[in-house]
C-alpha positions in Angstrom: 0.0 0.0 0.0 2.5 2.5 0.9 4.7 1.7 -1.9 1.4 2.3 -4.1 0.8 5.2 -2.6 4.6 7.0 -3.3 4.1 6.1 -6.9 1.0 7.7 -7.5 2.4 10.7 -5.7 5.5 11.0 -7.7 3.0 10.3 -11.1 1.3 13.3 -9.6 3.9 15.4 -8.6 6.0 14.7 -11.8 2.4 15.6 -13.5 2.5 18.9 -12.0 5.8 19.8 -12.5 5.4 19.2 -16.7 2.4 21.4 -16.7 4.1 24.4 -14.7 7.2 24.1 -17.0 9.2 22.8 -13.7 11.3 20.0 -13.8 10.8 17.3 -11.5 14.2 17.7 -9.4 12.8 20.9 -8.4 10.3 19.2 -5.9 11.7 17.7 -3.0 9.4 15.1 -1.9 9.7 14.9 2.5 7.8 11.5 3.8 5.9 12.8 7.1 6.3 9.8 9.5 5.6 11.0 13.1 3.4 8.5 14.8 4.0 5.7 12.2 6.0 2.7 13.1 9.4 2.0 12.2 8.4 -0.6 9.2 6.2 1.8 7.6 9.3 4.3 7.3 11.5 1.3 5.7 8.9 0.4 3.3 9.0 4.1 2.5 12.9 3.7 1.9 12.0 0.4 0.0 10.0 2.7 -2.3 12.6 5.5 -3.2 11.8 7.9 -0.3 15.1 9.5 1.4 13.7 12.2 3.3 11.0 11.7 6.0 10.1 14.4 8.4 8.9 14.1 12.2 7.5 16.4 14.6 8.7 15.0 17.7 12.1 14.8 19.6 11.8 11.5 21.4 9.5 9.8 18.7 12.7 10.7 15.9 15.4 9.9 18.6 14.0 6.2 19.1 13.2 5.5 14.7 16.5 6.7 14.0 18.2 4.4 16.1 16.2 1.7 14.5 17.0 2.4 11.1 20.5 3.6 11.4 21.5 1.4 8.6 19.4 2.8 5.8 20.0 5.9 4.0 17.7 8.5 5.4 17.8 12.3 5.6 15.9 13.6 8.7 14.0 16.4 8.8 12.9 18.2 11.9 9.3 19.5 10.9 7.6 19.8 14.2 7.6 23.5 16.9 10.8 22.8 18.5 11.5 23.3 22.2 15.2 25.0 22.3 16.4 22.5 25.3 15.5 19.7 23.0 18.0 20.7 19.9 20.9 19.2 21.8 19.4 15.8 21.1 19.4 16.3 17.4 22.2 18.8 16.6 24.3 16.0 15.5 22.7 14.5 13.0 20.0 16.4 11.9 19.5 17.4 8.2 17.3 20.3 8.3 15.2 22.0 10.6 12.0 23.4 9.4 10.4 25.6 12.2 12.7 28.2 13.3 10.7 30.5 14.6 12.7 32.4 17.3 15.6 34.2 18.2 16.2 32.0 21.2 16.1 28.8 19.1 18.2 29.6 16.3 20.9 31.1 18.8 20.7 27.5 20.2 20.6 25.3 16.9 23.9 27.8 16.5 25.4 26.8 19.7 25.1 22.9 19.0 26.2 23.1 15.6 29.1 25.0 17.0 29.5 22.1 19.5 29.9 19.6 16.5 31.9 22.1 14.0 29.6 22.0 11.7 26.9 24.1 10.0 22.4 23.5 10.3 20.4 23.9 7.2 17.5 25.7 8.9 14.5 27.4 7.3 12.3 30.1 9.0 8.7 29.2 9.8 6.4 31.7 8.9 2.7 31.8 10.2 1.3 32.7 6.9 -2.3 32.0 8.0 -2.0 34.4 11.4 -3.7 31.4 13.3 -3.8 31.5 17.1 -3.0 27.9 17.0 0.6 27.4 14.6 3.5 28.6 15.7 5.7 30.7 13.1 7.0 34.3 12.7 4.4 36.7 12.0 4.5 37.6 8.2 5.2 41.8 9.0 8.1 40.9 11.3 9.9 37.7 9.0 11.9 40.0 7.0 13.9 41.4 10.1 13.6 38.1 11.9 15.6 36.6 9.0 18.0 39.6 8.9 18.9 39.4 12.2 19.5 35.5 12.4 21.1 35.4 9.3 24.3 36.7 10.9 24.5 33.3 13.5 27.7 31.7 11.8 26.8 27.8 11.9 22.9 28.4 10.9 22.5 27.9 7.0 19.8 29.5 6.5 18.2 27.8 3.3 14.3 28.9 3.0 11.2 29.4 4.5 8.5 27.2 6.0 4.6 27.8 6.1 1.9 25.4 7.3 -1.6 26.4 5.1 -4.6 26.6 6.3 -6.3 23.5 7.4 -9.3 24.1 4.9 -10.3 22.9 1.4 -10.7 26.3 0.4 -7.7 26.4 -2.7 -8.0 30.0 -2.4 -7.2 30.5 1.2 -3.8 27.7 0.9 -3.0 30.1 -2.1 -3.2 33.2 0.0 -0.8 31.4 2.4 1.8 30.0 -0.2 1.5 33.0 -2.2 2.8 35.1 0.8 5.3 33.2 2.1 6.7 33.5 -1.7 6.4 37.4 -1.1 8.5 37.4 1.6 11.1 35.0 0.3 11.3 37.2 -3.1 11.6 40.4 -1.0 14.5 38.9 1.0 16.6 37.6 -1.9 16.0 41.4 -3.2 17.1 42.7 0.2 20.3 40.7 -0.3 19.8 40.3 3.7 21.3 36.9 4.0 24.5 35.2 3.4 23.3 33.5 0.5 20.3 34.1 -1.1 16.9 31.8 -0.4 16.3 28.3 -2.5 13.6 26.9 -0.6 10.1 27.1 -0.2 8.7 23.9 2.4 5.2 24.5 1.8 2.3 22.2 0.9 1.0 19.0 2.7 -1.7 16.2 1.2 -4.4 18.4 0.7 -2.7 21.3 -1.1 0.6 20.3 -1.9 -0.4 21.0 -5.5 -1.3 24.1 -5.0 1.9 25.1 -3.1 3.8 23.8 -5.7 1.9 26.4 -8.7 3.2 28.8 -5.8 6.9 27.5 -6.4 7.2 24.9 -3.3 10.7 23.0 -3.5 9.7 21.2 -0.2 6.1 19.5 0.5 5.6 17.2 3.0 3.2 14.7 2.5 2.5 12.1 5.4 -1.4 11.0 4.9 -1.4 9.8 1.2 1.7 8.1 1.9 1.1 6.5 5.2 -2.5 6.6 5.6 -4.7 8.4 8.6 -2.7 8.3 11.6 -4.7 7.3 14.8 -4.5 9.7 17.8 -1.9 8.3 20.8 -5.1 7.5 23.7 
């Protein structure tokens, strides 16, 4: 099922990319695993999938160690607690939801630990919901400007969670001005290197993120199913 599931994906994605004039390369494809078992993820691996994305510390901790041995690029997706980067610093290939000054000073402080640099990208709460976490859209651009200057943060992009509605306008909205703000930082000139990704665009929009230019969506229930809530 799973492995059915990635190829219709990829038929889709690879659909969408011909008819915005995109190649397919441009679309990074990120398996969201949280609360799916260990097997699921290697069946995902089995598949073609490289790069899976989890929410939680422990939850990513605990899967990695079981599936050391296959070749998998881990993405922190998840609101990140700053005394929990520690854990990951090592390891990690991106973090998605940088979304404070405190965090990002301490992803820089464990990278420096490990002499090495963190892809990051800047969450951005495109839909002003009370209820995501992100960077308010008004105050991103300084955000970036100021974090930019932390010497072992790359910072690569910019992250947005839609809006959890069918509404293809409203997701639009969202994707459409976290694009804004990506274009007016590369015109800024603000960072040390200028922006390449967009991580926007889950199951139910992903299409639409990508007509908005996504290079990241993260798809976790058309891959592994409905997840059932932890009683």
């Amino acid at each position: 099922m799973i492995a059915e599931n990635i190829k219709n994906i990829e038929e889709n994605i690879e659909k969408c990319c011909f008819r915005l004039g995109r190649t397919r390369k441009s679309v990074r494809l990120i398996a969201v695993s949280k609360t799916f078992g260990a097997d699921s993820v290697k069946q995902a691996v089995d598949a073609g999938i490289s790069d899976f994305g989890e929410n939680y510390v422990q939850e990513l901790i605990e899967k990695r160690k079981t599936l050391l041995d296959l070749p998998i690029r881990w993405h922190f997706i998840g609101h990140l607690q700053s005394n929990k980067v520690k854990y990951i610093a090592e390891w990690i290939s991106m973090i998605h939801s940088v979304d404070s000054e405190k965090l990002a000073q301490e992803i820089n402080r464990q990278a420096q630990k490990y002499n090495k640099t963190i892809d990051v990208l800047v969450e951005v709460n495109t839909s002003e919901e009370a209820t995501k976490f992100g960077v308010k859209p008004e105050k991103a651009v300084e955000f970036i400007k100021t974090i930019s200057l932390l010497p072992s943060l790359s910072l690569k992009g910019l992250m947005t969670i839609g809006p959890f509605s069918n509404d293809k306008d409203e997701s639009r909205k969202s994707f459409s001005l976290l694009r804004s703000i990506f274009e007016e930082v590369n015109r800024l000139g603000i960072t040390r290197e200028p922006l390449t990704e967009l991580s926007m665009g889950m199951t139910h929009d992903y299409e639409t993120a990508m007509e908005e230019g996504a290079t990241i969506v993260r798809i976790g229930t058309a891959i592994f199913g409905r997840r059932v809530k932890k009683q």
